[in-house]
C-alpha positions as CSV (number, residue, x, y, z in Angstrom):
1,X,38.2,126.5,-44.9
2,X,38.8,124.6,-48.0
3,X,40.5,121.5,-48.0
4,X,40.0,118.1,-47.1
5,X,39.0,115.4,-44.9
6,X,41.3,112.1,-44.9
7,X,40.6,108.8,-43.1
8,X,42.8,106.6,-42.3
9,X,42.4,102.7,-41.5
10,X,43.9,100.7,-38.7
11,X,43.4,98.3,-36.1
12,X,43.6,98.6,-32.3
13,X,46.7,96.3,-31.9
14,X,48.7,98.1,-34.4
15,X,51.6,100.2,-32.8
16,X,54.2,103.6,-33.5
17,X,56.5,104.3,-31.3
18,X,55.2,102.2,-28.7
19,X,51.9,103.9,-28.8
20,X,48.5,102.6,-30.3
21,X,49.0,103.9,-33.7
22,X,45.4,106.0,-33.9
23,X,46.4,107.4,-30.6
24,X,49.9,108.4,-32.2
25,X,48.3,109.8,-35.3
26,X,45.9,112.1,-32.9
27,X,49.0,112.9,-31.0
28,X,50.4,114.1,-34.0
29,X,47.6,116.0,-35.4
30,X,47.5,117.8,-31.9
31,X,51.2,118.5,-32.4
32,X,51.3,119.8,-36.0
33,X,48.1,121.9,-34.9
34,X,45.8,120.5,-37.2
35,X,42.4,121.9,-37.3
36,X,40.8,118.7,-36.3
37,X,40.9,115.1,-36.1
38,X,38.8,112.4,-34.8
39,X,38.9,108.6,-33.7
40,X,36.2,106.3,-34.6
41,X,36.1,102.7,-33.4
42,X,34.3,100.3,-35.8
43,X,32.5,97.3,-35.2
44,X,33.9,94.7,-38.1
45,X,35.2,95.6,-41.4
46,X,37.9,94.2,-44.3
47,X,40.4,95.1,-46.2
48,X,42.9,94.0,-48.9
49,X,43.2,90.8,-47.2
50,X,39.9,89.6,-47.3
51,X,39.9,89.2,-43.3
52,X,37.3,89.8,-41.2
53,X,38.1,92.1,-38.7
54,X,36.2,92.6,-35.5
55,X,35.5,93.5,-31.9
56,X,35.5,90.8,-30.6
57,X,33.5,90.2,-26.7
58,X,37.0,89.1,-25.0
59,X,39.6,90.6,-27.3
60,X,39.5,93.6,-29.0
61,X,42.7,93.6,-30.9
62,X,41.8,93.2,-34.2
63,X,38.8,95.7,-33.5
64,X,38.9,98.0,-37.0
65,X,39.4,101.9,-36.2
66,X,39.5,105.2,-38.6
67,X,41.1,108.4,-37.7
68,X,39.7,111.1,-39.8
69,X,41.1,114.5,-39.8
70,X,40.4,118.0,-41.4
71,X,43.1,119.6,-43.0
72,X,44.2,122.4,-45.7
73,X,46.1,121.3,-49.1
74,X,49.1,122.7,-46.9
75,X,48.1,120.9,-44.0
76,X,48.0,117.8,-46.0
77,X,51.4,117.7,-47.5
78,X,52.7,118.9,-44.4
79,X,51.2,115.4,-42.6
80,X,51.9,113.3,-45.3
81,X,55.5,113.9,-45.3
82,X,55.8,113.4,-41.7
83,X,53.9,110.6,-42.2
84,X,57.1,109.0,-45.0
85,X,60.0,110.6,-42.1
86,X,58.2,108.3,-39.6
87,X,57.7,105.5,-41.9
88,X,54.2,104.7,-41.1
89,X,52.2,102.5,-43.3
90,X,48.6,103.1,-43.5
91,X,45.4,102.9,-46.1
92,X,43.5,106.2,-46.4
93,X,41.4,108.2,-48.3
């Protein structure tokens, strides 16, 4: 297959639909029938804001996650426009 693989960047605590938000955007690749995605949990990271983000021993809410997911050029257009109906925010590449 050609096509791509896009990661997206989030934090446990963040939410969709009352969901986790990386376990909505699996749910949704499962739903659109993507041909794969997968959720990686990260130990510390930053972004744009120039936090540190981390898993921390007692809390792990700010703990950094990425969601990558394997997809066609169709595939891809398909997601991202769900993705601007649902109005969800998110970094990726």
């Amino acid at each position: 297959m050609n096509g791509f693989q896009i990661t997206f960047f989030t934090e446990v605590d963040r939410r969709h639909n009352g969901k986790q938000l990386s376990e909505w955007l699996i749910s949704l690749a499962l739903e659109m029938h993507l041909p794969g995605a997968t959720q990686i949990a990260a130990v510390e990271g930053f972004g744009s804001d120039r936090r540190i983000h981390s898993a921390h021993f007692i809390e792990l809410t700010d703990q950094p996650v990425e969601i990558q997911m394997t997809v066609s050029s169709d595939d891809a257009e398909r997601l991202f426009d769900r993705l601007r109906e649902e109005k969800v925010q998110l970094f990726y590449v």
